[in-house]
Steps between C-alpha positions, in 0.01 A plus 500: 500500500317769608593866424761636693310882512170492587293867536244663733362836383338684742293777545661838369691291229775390721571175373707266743714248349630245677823296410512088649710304251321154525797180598698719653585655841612816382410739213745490201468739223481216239505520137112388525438786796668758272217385225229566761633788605526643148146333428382725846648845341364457196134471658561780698628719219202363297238542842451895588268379775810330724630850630849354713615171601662350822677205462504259831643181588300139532818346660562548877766749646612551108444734228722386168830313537632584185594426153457082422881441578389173302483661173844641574665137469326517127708830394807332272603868364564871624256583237238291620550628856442840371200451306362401825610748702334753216152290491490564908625865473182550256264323712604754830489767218123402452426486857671855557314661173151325569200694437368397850766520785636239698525461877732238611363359861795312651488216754793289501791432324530765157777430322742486149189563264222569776721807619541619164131451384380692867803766352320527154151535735330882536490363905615287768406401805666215713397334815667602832558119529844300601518284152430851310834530347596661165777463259695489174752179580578425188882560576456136724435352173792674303279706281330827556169628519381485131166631465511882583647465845823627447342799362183590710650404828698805535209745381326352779755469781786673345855393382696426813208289655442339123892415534458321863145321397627332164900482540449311897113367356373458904163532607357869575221465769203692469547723732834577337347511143274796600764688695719514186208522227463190363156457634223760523326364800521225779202368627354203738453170329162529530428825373723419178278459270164785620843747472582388168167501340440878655856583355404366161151681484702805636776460256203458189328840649836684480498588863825300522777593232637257301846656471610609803878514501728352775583664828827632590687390806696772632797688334688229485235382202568844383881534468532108394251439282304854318835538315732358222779517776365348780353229267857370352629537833250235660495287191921473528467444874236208428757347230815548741292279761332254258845425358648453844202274646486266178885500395354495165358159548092650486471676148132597589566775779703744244267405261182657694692770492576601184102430462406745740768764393333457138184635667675857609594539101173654431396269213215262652503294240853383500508470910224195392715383217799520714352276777365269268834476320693423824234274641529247203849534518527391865225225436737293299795538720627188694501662831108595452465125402680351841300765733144351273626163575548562901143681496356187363699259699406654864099522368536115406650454861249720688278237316677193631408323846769325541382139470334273184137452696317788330218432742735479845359829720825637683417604891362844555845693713351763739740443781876413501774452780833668419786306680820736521450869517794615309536684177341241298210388766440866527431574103308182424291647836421826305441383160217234699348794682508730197282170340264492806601211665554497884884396578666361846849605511702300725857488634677371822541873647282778569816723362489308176072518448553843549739581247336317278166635546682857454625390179129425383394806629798664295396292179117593543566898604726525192211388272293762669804746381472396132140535530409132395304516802289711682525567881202274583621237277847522750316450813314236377790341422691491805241401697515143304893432584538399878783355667624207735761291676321246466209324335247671622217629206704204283177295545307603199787557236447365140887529405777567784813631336819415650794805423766439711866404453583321203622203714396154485461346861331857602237478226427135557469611881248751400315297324429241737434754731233660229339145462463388834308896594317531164434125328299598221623778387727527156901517636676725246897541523582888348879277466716655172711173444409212778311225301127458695556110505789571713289773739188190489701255559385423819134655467203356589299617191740572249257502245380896649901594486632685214665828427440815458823674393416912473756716380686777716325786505173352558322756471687607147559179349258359278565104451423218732623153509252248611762186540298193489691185697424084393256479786325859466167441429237659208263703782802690647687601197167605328475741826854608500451600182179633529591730773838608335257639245303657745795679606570677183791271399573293200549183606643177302499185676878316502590147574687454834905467446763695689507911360125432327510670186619904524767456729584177352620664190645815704699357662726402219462855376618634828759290531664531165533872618672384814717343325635740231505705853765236554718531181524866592211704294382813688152495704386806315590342125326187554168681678508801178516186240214290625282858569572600122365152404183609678468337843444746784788489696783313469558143636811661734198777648255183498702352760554763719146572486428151573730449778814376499393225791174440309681413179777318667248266669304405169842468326558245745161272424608569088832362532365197709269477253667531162852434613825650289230656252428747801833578708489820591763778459743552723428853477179458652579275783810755638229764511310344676747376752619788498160616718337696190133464460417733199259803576335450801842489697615811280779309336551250257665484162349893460504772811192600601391812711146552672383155287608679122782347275838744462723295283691230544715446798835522381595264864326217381746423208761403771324252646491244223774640284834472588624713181280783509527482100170567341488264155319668211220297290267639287128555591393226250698232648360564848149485359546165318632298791264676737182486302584162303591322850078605592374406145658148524352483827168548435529241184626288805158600706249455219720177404418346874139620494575766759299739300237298320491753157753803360206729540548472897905491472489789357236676721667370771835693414351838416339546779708363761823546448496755202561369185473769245175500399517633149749158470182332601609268704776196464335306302426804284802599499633169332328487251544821415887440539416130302617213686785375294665782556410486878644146500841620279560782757410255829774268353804761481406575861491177570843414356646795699284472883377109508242412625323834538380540139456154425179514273146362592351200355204666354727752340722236257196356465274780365830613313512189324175501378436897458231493774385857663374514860232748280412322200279769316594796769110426568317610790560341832217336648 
């Protein structure tokens, strides 16, 4: 292989070195890089003729993406993990103390180990460019920054933005990054590198300091963060609001903390030490290894095309036809704008287009508000989404996405509708639990009808289903899944079968809630226990969010489907007979006032109990026949080939329907729980709620001969 650095020195003794890690699409700060880079100091601490450096990107719209997470998976001890958080700290140290300074010149994506090396830099300069996005999001990962981050962030940006930056670990765009310090200058793309090079030779003649201290930001920066006081006060506020957010499931947040307070000790030295301590310490923790497991897993999948022919070319999407204008037509609208392609939004009333074409315009304008995008980028935008009553503009489509009510005989109407006005174009049902061969049944191409399940809020939700039917053909599921990419969303492909995969093994979940709702436990208690085990919200809080009639109906295909397995609560039903719907109608199982949750309505206890008595069970029993109703449900799903690997099961349920991630995901999770022990617990249940926790198959089997759905915890592929 080639070398990774290669170097230009010009005129002046500006050298320019330029970083393109051959193989790979990014640039990793590899255990071979790190050699270069040390090789590249030592020349310049050898050369007195190379004055300053600026180090540049050879990849597109990226600068350095980080540490090698690959060499993480290596680490087997805290030690170990430490000893290579010290060998990066050193090689930043280098950078920072070099003889000739450096000048950082950002394009792209500079992040984990690229932030921290253009921290250790004399300069930096970033490109006023969309993709130019900092950050330190080691957090994501369950570890924190561990070469000098924790400690030279804050000297550069100062402690309360250092707090925000590594505890939330988001992107900073560049024009953010030089409002609040963390860059020294923001320039066109395609003056990046002239600017750099007259920085560096500036920089080498001394008309640019080397040191020059951060800038304050009003008195606020003052009172907060000049003093001892001030200091403790913000560090105690940032552990009062890390403990709440991670319910002491995320050790890494309160970790970075302690790092950074370590810096405000005076002692340089042991800030360093401290980070590196806490950094191997986190490395080897198992929630840092389930959060490296889903990082791998959704690379393998962005990898994936959905199909075995490695040389089938899926159909370039630059037009779709939206058929149903409501919430969910309206967000898969803006996410295909915000990707370029030109949408048709259509509906059977004017009234209804325009709502939904509002609700775009909401979706866009509130992008513009969190500065994603800029003002032109929103026009542009809405110019792409038009709207109908008809099938007019549906001529051209690649994909037309029917979102309308999760009915049967309406979304086989649609679609014959769809076929007969646009024949070649790929029919995709946005259905959450109607098997496609049921919707194709009486298609006239059923091998361009499959699914495309997105999750509610578009816009926010990051997985999509791509449900592939008997008769749904190579071409159009390569596309589907092509273009789910395209849209920013991890996508895994799922074989056709009534719920799919996520809300497949929900709805057992959900429903085991409804009915300990039935035996008399509290809303509130059974919410607070599945929250503490780490999902978002509470299955009680999912439904109302959901929709009462929304759930009802796909309770209704689950129970046709899967018979006694799947009766529903009672609880549930009365609700909803009793003309609830959950948020949007401002009552449900919670109250609700101008859209936000108040606490549980105390008048829905009376509709499905006849007591009033509220039955006390402990928080772990609500978790076990809650969570082990979902884990024996996906066994169930990978048992039927519904999902064809764990890796995808387990995707699947983090990031649609919430799974705790630092559980990893069900499959994950039992392992990690061992599955003779899954199967011992399943049985009790079993004894006491038959047939509900009958165990899977697969499960007895893999019990019986002390199989693991991860063999070697290796890397998903």
């Amino acid at each position: 292989m080639r070398p990774a650095l290669t170097t230009d020195v010009r005129e002046g003794g500006i050298a320019v070195v330029t970083l393109d890690l051959e193989g790979e699409s990014v640039n990793k700060l590899t255990r071979g890089v790190v050699e270069e880079f040390k090789a590249l100091m030592d020349r310049v601490d050898g050369d007195t003729t190379i004055r300053a450096l600026v180090l540049v990107s050879g990849k597109p719209d990226l600068f350095i993406a980080g540490a090698d997470i690959d060499g993480f998976l290596e680490l087997r001890t805290a030690a170990e993990a430490e000893a290579l958080s010290r060998e990066g700290q050193e090689m930043m140290s280098r950078i920072e103390k070099l003889r000739a300074p450096v000048v950082c010149a950002i394009h792209g994506a500079c992040v984990g180990g690229g932030l921290e090396a253009a921290l250790a830099a004399a300069y930096r300069i970033a490109t006023d460019h969309p993709k130019t996005v900092l950050a330190l999001p080691e957090v994501q990962l369950g570890l924190i920054p561990g070469a000098g981050g924790t400690q030279r962030l804050p000297k550069r940006v100062g402690l309360r933005q250092s707090l925000d930056m590594i505890l939330q670990g988001k992107n900073v765009r560049a024009k953010k990054a030089l409002q609040i310090g963390l860059i020294d200058e923001l320039v066109h793309p395609s003056i990046l590198l002239d600017v750099a090079v007259d920085r560096a030779a500036k920089l080498a003649d001394g008309k640019i300091a080397r040191e020059r201290g951060r800038a304050v930001h009003g008195m606020m920066d003052v009172v907060l963060e000049e003093n001892t006081l001030g200091r403790s006060v913000v560090f105690r506020k940032a552990r009062e609001a890390t403990r709440k957010a991670t319910k002491g499931n995320y050790p890494a947040p309160l970790a970075a903390i302690d790092a950074i307070e370590q810096l405000y000790a005076g002692d340089r030295a042991k800030g360093f030490a401290t980070e590196a301590r806490l950094f191997g310490e986190m490395a080897v923790t198992d929630v840092s290894r389930q959060l490296i497991f889903l990082f791998f897993a959704t690379a393998a999948l962005k990898k994936g095309s959905g199909v075995d022919d490695p040389n089938l070319k899926p159909e370039a999407v630059e037009k779709i036809g939206i058929l149903g204008a409501g919430f969910m037509g309206a967000g898969i609208a803006a996410i295909a704008a915000q990707a370029g392609t030109v949408v048709r939004l259509k509906d059977a009333q004017h009234e209804r287009v325009g709502h939904g074409l509002k609700e775009v315009s909401g979706i866009l304008r509130d992008q513009l508000k969190r500065k994603r995008i800029t003002k032109r980028q929103l026009e542009d935008q809405l110019t792409l989404v038009g709207g109908t009553i008809d099938y007019s503009g549906f001529k051209d489509a690649n994909i037309v996405i029917e979102a309308v009510f999760e009915d049967l005989k309406v979304k086989q109407s649609v679609l014959a509708e769809a076929e007969a006005a646009v024949p070649r174009a790929i029919f995709a049902s946005n259905t959450s639990t109607i098997p496609i061969e049921l919707i194709a049944a009486n298609a006239n191409h059923p091998e361009r009808v499959l699914g495309m399940h997105f999750f509610s809020p578009v816009a926010k939700m990051p997985l999509l289903e791509v449900i592939r039917a008997k008769a749904t053909g190579d071409e159009a599921l390569a596309t589907a899944v092509s273009y789910g990419k395209k849209l920013g969303k991890t996508v895994i492909v799922v074989r056709d079968a009534p719920g799919f995969y996520a809300n497949r093994i929900l709805a057992p979940y959900v429903n085991e809630a409804g009915l300990l709702l039935d035996e008399g436990v509290a809303v509130d208690a059974i919410d607070k226990a599945l929250v503490e085990f780490g999902f978002p919200v509470g299955p009680i809080t999912l439904i109302d969010e959901v929709g009462l009639d929304i759930a009802g109906k796909s309770s209704a295909v689950m129970i046709g489907a899967f018979g006694e397995r799947m009766i529903p609560a009672q609880s549930l039903a009365k609700v909803i007979e009793a003309g609830r719907t959950g948020r949007k109608g401002g009552k449900g199982f919670y109250r609700y006032e101008q859209g936000k949750k108040k606490g549980v309505d105390e008048t829905v206890y009376p509709l499905f109990s006849s007591t009033g008595q509220r039955m006390l069970i402990g928080a772990r029993d609500i978790v076990e026949r809650c969570v082990f109703a979902m884990l024996n449900e996906a066994a169930r799903c990978l048992e039927e080939g519904i999902v064809s690997s764990p890796r995808d099961g387990d995707v699947g349920a983090v990031f649609g329907i919430g799974f705790p991630p630092f559980r990893g995901g069900p499959f994950r999770y039992l392992d990690t729980l061992g599955i003779p022990t899954v199967i011992r617990a399943l049985e009790v249940l079993d004894g006491r709620f038959s047939p509900r926790f009958r165990p899977a198959q697969i499960l007895r089997e893999m019990a019986a001969s002390g199989a693991h759905f991860y063999p070697d915890r290796e890397k998903p592929r």
